[in-house]
C-alpha positions in Angstrom: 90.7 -54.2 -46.5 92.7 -53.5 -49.8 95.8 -55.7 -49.7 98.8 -53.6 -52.1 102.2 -54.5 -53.0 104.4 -51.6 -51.6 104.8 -49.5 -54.5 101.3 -49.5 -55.4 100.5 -48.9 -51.6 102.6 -45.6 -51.2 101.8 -44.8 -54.5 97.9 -44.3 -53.7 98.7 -42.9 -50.6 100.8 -40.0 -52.3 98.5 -39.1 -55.0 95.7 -38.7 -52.1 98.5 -36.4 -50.1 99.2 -34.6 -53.4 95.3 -33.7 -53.1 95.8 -32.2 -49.7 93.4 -34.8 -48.3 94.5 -35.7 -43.8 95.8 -39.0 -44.2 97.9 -41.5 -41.6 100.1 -43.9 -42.2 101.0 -46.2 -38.7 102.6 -49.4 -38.0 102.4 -51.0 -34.0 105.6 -51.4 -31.8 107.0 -55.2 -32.8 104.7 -55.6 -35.7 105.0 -55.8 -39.4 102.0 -54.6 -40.7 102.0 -51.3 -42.3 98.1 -49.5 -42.4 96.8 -46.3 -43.9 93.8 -44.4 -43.3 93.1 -42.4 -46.5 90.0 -39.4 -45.2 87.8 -38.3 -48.4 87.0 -35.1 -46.8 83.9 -35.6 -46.9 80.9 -35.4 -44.1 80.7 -38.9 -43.2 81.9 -40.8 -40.4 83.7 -43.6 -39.9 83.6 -46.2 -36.7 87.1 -46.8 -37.0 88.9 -43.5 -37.0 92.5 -42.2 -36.2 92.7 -39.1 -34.0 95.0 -36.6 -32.6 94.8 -34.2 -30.0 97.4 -31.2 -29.7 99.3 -30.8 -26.0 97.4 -28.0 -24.9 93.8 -28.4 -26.3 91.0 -30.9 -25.2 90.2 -30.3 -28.9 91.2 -33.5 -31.1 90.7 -34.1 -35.0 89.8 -37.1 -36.7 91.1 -38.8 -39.3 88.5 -40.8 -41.3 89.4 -44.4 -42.5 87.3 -43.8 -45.7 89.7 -46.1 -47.5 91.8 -48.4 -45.7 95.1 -49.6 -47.1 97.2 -52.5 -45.3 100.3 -54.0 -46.4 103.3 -56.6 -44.5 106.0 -54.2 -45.1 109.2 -55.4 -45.0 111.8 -52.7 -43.9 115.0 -51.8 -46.1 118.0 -51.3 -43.6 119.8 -47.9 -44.0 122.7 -46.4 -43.4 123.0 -42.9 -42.1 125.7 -40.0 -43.0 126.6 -39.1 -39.7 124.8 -39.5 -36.2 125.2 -35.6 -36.1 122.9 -32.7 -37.5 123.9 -29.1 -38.1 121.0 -27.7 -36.1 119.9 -24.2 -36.5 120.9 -21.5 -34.0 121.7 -24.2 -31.6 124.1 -22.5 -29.0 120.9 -20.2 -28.7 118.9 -23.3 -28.2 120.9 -24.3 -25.4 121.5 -21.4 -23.3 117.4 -21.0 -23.5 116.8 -24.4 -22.4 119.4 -24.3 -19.5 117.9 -20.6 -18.3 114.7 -22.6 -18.4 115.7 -24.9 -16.6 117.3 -22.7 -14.2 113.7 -21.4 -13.5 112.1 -24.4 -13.0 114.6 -25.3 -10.8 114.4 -22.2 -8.3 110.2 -23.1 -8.4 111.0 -26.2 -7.5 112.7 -25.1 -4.6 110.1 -22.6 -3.7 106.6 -23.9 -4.6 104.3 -27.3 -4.5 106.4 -28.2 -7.9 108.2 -31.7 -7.7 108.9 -32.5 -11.6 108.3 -30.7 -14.4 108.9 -31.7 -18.2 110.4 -28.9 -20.6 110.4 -29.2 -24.1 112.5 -27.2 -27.2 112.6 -27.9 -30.7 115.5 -28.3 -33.0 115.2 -27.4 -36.4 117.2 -28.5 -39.7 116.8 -26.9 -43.0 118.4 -29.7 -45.2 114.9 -32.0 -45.2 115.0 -31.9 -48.7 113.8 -36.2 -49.5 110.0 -36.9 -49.4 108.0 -37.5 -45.9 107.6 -40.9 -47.4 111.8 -41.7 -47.3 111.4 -40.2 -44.1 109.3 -42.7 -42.8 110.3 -46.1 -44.8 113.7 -44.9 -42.2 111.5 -44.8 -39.3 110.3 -48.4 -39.9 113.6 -49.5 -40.4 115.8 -48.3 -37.9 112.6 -48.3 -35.4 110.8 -51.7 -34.9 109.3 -51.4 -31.0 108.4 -48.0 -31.5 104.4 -46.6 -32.6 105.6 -45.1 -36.3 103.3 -42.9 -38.4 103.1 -40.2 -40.7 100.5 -38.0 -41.4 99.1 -35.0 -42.7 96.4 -32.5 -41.8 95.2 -29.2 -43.1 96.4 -27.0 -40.7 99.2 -28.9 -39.1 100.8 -30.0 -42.2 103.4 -33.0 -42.2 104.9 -35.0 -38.8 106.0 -38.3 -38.1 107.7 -39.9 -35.5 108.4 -43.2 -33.5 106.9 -43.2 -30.0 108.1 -45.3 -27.3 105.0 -44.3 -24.8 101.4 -45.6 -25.1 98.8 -43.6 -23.5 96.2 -46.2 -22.9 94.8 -49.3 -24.7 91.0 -50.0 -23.8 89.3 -52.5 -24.9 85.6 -52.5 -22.7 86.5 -51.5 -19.1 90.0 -52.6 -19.0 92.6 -50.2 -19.4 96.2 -50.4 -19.7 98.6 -47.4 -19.7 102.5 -47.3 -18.7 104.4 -44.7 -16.3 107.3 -43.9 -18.4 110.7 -41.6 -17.2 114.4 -41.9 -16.5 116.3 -41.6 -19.6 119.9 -42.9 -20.4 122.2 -44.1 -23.3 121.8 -47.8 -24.3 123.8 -50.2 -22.0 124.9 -47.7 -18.8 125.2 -49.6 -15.8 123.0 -49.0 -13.6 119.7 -46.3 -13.1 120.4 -42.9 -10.4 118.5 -41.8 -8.2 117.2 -38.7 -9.8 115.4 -41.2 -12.4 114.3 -43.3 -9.7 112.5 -40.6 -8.4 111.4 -39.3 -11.6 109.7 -42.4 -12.0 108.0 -43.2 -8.7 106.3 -39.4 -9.4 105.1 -40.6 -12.6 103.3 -43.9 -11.4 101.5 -42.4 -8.3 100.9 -39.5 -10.2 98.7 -41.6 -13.2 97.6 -44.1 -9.9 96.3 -40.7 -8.0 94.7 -39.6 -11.2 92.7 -43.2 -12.1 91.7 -43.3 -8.4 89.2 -40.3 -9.3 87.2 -42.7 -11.4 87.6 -46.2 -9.8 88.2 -48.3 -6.5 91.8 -48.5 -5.5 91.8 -52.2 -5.4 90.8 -52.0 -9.6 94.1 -50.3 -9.6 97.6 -52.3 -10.0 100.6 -51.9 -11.5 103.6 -53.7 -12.4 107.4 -53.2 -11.4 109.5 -51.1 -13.1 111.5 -52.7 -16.2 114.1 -51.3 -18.3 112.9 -50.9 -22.2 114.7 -49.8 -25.6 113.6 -46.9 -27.6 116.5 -46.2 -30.2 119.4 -46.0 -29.0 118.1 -44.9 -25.3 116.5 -47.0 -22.7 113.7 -45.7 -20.2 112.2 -47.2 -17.4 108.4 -48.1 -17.5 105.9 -49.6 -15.1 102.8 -51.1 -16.6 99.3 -49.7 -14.7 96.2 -51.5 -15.7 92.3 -50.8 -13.9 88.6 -51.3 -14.6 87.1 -47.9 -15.8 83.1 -47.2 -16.2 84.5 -44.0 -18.4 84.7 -43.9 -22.5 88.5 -44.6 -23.7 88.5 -40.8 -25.1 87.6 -39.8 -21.1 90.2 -41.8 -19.9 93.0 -40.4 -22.1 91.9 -36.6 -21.6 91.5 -37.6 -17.6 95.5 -39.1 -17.9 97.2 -36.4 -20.6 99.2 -34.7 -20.3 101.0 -37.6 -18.3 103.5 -36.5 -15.7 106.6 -38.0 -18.4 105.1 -34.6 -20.7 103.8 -32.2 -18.1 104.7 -32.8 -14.3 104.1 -33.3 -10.9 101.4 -31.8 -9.7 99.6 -31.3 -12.6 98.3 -28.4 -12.6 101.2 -26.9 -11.3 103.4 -28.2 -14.1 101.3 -27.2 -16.9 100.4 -23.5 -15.4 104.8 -23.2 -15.4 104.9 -24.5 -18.7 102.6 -22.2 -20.5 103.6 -19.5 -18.5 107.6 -20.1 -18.6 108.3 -22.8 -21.6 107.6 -20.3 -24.7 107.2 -23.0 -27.1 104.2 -24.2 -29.6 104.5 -27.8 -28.6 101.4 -28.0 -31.2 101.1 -31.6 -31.4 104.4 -32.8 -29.6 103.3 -34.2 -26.4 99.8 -34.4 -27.7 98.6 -38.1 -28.5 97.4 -40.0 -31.2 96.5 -43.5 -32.7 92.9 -45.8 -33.1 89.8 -46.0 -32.2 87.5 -48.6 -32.7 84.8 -50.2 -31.7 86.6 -53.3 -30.5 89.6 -51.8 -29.2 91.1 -47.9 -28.6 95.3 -47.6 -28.8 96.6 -44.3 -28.2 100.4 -43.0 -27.8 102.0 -40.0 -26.6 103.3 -37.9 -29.6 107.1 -38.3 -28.4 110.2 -38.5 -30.6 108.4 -36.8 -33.6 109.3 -34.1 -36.2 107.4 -31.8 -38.5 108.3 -30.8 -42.1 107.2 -28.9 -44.3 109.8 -26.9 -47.6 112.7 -28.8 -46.3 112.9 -27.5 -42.9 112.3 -29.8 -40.1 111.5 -29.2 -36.6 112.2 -32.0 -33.6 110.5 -31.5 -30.6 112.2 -32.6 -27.4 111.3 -32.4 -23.8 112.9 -33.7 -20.4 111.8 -34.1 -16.6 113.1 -31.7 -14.1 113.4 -32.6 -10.5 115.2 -30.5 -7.8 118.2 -33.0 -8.4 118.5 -32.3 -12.1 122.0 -30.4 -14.1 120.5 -28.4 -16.3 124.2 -29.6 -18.8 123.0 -33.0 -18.0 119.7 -32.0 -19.1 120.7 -30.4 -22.1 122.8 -33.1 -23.4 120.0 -35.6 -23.2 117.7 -33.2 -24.9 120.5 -33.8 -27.7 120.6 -37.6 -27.6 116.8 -37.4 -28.1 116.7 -35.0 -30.7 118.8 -37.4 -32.7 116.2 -40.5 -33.0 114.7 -38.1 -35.9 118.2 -36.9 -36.4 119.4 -40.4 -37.2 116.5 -40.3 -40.1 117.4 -36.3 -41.3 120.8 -37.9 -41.6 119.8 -41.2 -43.5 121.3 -42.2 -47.1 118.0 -43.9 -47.9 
């Protein structure tokens, strides 16, 4: 592993974008280390390898580690305009979602559909600094978060700061987390619609690992309350003993009830059929595999960009006891962890 000091580090790593060669730049939640995985586009494999699967495609790519850059990167703290972005078109935006919603909510009523999550994207046409300001933001205003930045030919430029890991499996074990129920930083106390939305989620992934092991290989934890920007979530930690490869497990788990709904199939079939969005890789997921040890994370709180327009993706849960307002103005609050780094002076 090549040890750089940080200019020469992101320096390398843009001349090798500048040759429109997929690259990945990622740093764990509560870590300092900063690693990149530069792919030669060539042929040949690598046992360590970066991938990324799209929302609705069992079809992933790979990102070779051909060259592997690490660094300790020490975040610069930056100060942002204004928590508020002039999104495109966005009173159109809205009254979509909420007739959206309004749909999902009547099929709720009338079908086997409990939750379902629908997503939008916000777009901003003043991304004008390069990818690489864009994400020295991300690592400093997000420190528990997965943060990357990569490129692919085909997909272009995203990046984003992830709150939700998919599974880590190293041998047998797995670990994954049920994560729903969204509110702002420091409300009171958790309602009962995000209650709910939670308890779907864990005996939902539960119901969905019991396919491939014993029950009693199965436990979870109880649900805490975590930090992700400036919103908190609740999660439940759900380990068990698999025979199945880690890529298995994550196609056997994804899309996750927090991205799709409850029951599966039923959520996905609305949301292709109703939700009229690309999601492309929002909602997908990404990260590492190795030999020792595979970590991948739902592709939440992300952003693509490409000529100095960029477009946030943003999805919800919708129960029979959702608002679709309420639901809109969360899809707001989350838009603006990438907003927050659109806006920065960095």
């Amino acid at each position: 592993m090549t040890l750089l000091a940080s200019i020469l580090f992101f320096e390398a790593i843009e001349q090798h974008y500048q040759n429109k060669l997929p690259f990945v730049v990622f740093r764990n939640p509560n870590e300092t280390k900063l690693t990149a995985f530069l792919d030669l586009g060539t042929s040949a494999n690598s046992e360590t390898k970066f991938i990324v699967s799209p929302f609705d495609s069992s079809d992933y790519f790979t990102i070779h580690s051909h060259k592997i850059l690490n660094i300790d990167y020490n975040s610069i703290h930056s100060t942002s305009k204004s928590d508020e972005i002039e999104w495109i078109d966005l009173e159109i935006k809205k009254n979509n979602h909420i007739q959206l919603i309004g749909k999902a909510l009547s099929s709720i009523q009338t079908s086997l559909l409990k939750k379902v999550v629908l997503a939008t994207s916000l777009e901003f046409d003043g991304a004008s600094k390069s990818p690489f300001t864009y994400l020295k933001t991300i690592l400093s205003k997000y420190t528990n978060t997965f943060n990357y930045l990569l490129f692919y030919p085909g997909y272009g430029v995203w990046l984003g700061a992830t709150p939700e890991r998919l599974i880590t499996m190293s041998g047998r074990r797995l670990q994954t987390m049920a994560l729903a129920g969204t509110r702002h930083l420091e409300t009171n106390e958790w309602g009962i619609k995000e209650k709910e939305e939670q308890e779907f989620v864990v005996q939902e992934i539960v119901n969905t690992l019991a396919q491939y092991t014993a029950s009693e290989l199965i436990n979870h934890s109880n649900a805490e309350t975590i930090r992700a920007g400036q919103l908190e979530h609740l999660r439940t930690t759900i380990t068990a003993e698999l025979s199945i490869s880690p890529i298995d497990a994550a196609h056997a788990l994804h899309p996750t009830p927090a991205v799709g709904g409850v029951p599966k199939e039923d959520a996905v079939d609305f949301i292709r059929n109703q939700e009229q969005l690309d999601r492309s890789l929002y909602s997908g997921f990404l990260g590492v595999v190795s030999p020792e040890q595979t970590s991948l994370y739902v592709n939440l709180r992300c952003m693509s960009v490409h000529d100095d327009k960029a477009t946030v993706y943003i999805g919800g849960g919708i129960t029979e006891k959702s608002d679709p307002h309420d639901e809109w103005q969360e899809v707001l609050h989350k838009a603006n962890t990438m907003g927050r780094i659109l806006a920065s002076e960095q």
